[in-house]
C-alpha positions, 0 to 999 in steps of 0.5 A: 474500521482499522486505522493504519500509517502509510509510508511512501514518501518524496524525498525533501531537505531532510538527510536520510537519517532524519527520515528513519528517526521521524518514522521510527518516532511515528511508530513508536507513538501509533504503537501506544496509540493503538493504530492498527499497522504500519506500512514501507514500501519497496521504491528503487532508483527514484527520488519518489520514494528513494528511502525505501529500498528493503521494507524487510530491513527497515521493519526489522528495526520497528519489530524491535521498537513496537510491540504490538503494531504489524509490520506489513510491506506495502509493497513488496516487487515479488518479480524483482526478488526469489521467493526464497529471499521473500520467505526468509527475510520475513520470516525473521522479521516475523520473529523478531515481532513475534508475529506482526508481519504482513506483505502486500505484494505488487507486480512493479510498474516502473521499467527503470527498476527492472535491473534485478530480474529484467526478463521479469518486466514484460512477465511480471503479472506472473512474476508475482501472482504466480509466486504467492502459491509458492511463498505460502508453501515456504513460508508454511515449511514445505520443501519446495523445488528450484532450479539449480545449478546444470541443470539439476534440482535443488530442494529448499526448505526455509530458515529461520521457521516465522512465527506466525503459521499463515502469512498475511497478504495483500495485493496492490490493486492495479487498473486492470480489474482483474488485479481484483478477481485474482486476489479473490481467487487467491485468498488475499487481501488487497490494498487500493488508492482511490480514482473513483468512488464508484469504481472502488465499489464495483471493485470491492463487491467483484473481489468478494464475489470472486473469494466466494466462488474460489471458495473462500469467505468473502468476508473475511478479506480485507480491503485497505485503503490508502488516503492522504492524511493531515487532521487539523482543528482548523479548516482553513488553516489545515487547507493552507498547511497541506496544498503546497505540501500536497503539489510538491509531492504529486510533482515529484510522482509526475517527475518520476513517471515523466522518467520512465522509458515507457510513459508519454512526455509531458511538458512542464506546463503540463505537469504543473497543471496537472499536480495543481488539479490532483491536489484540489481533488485529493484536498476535496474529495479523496483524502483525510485533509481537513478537520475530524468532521470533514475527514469522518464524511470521507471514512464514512462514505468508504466505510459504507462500500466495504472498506475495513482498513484506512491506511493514512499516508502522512509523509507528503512533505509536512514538517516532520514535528507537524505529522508528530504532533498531529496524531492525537487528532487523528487518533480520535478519529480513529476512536470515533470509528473503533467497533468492538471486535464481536461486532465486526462483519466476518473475521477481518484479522487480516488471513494469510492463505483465505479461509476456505469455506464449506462524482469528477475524479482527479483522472476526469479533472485530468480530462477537462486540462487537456489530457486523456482520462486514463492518462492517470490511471498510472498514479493511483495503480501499479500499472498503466497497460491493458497487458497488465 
């Protein structure tokens, strides 16, 4: 099992600056650690995530302030960019790093986003999964064809070359289990939250049958999972440290979904009691919160359904001293959990194009406060609509 951190932070009292120093300083600890990656997403418009405009850009500064950690976009919006721009700023990012870079891409979800390419929006599944093809031929030096000007063709190949042959990728897991077939058909890894144990069980064996039958080892795709993440030497005292953290982020994320166009209103009243269920579920059944014994059941339990890579979200709103020093203890979590590399199930180095071969959720939870269960789908995926 792989141990990576997770970026995707509400924003708090601290200025901008801070927030990249403290992320630069967690980079630089895992990196000498041993942490597998480290992942920033793609945010826009939003308080929830609002340090976060360009993972190539920040990535391009951690490229040269680790050395051994990969640099993954987690996620990259590929309906709001041309693949071009995708090819290239990676590309040099990936030289920069010598090759650790890795994208997950996501098809966006958030309407309010949408002012780069708006007919992208009700589009943007082919927006997305329709243009991987397209990135691996860039990325691999093919000249590939664009529209250009009157009409006429332009041919493009880009610069600067990366330095890894294949590109690494995953695809943000979205309600729709489709989401997963696709990933399988197309080679891809996948990154996923949890809402139900069981449900990312029936998804993880779905996506391996799909890879075998499009051709692909099963197991050589990786599923990386992200959970919430504190590791304390004190039951109660960690229990107290993270809930309000914890309520303040969920409330934000409701905050932000309450903001787009396209979601059902939900009164204060609502949204307060809804923050408060989603933590406790989160704190008991759905996170690394807790002590190293506590959080070993949950990585055992994923573990067991064939998840390769526990991605720790650790920016929900501590202190950021308390993240830094919290580490060592979830790196002996993280050594609890290291298989030497001969023993691991398949080739789960993250492949870029796919080898071809020869109990109550927090949405049920949700249910029992008065809302529809699938009312919640919205925040563990990057979709909230069946058309998606």
């Amino acid at each position: 099992m792989d141990f990576s951190i997770y970026f995707f932070a509400a924003n708090d009292e601290h200025p901008f600056g801070e927030r990249y120093r403290f992320i630069l300083d967690v980079a630089r600890a895992i990196d000498s650690l041993g942490f597998k990656a480290i992942w920033t997403p793609e945010r826009h418009f939003q308080e929830f995530g609002g340090s976060f405009p360009n993972p190539s850009v920040l990535s391009a500064a951690l490229a040269v302030s680790t050395e051994r950690l990969e640099l993954r976009a987690g996620s990259i919006v590929l309906p709001h960019h041309h693949p071009v721009r995708v090819a290239e700023e990676w590309a040099l990012v990936d030289q920069l790093s010598q090759g650790r870079t890795g994208l997950c891409v996501a098809t966006g979800w958030h309407s309010g986003d949408f002012v780069f390419y708006p007919d992208n929006f009700d589009r943007r599944r082919e927006a997305a999964f329709g243009n991987i093809p397209v990135l691996r031929k860039l990325w691999a030096g093919e000249t590939v064809d664009f529209p250009g000007p009157g009409g006429q063709t332009l041919s493009v190949r880009t610069y600067p070359r990366p330095h890894q042959s294949e590109l690494p990728l995953w695809i943000v897991h979205s309600s729709n289990p489709q989401t997963w077939t696709t990933a399988g058909e197309l080679g891809t890894n996948v990154l996923t939250l949890v809402d139900s144990w069981e449900r990312l069980e029936s998804n993880i064996a779905n996506y391996r049958d799909a890879r075998a039958k499009a051709g692909h080892d099963p197991d050589a795709g990786v599923v990386t999972l992200g959970l919430h993440t504190y590791v304390g030497e004190d039951e109660a005292a960690t229990r107290a440290l993270v809930s309000e953290p914890v309520r303040r982020y969920i409330d934000t994320f409701l905050t932000q979904k309450t903001n787009d166009a396209a979601s059902t209103a939900m009164t204060a009243a609502e949204k307060q009691e809804m923050a408060k269920l989603v933590a406790e579920d989160f704190y008991q059944r759905r996170s690394l919160l807790g002590t190293r014994e506590k959080c070993a059941t949950v990585v055992h339990r994923a573990q067991n359904m064939g998840v390769d890579e526990i991605a720790c979200m650790v920016d929900f709103g501590l202190p950021f001293d308390t993240v830094l020093d919290a580490l060592p203890e979830l790196d002996r979590l993280r050594a609890d959990f290291t298989t030497p590399p001969a023993t691991r199930r398949g080739s789960r180095t993250a492949p870029g194009a796919g080898r071809v071969r020869g109990a109550a959720s927090a949405a049920g939870a949700a249910a029992a406060a008065g809302a529809n269960a699938n009312d919640m789908a919205w925040y563990y995926d990057d979709s909230t609509r069946s058309a998606r």
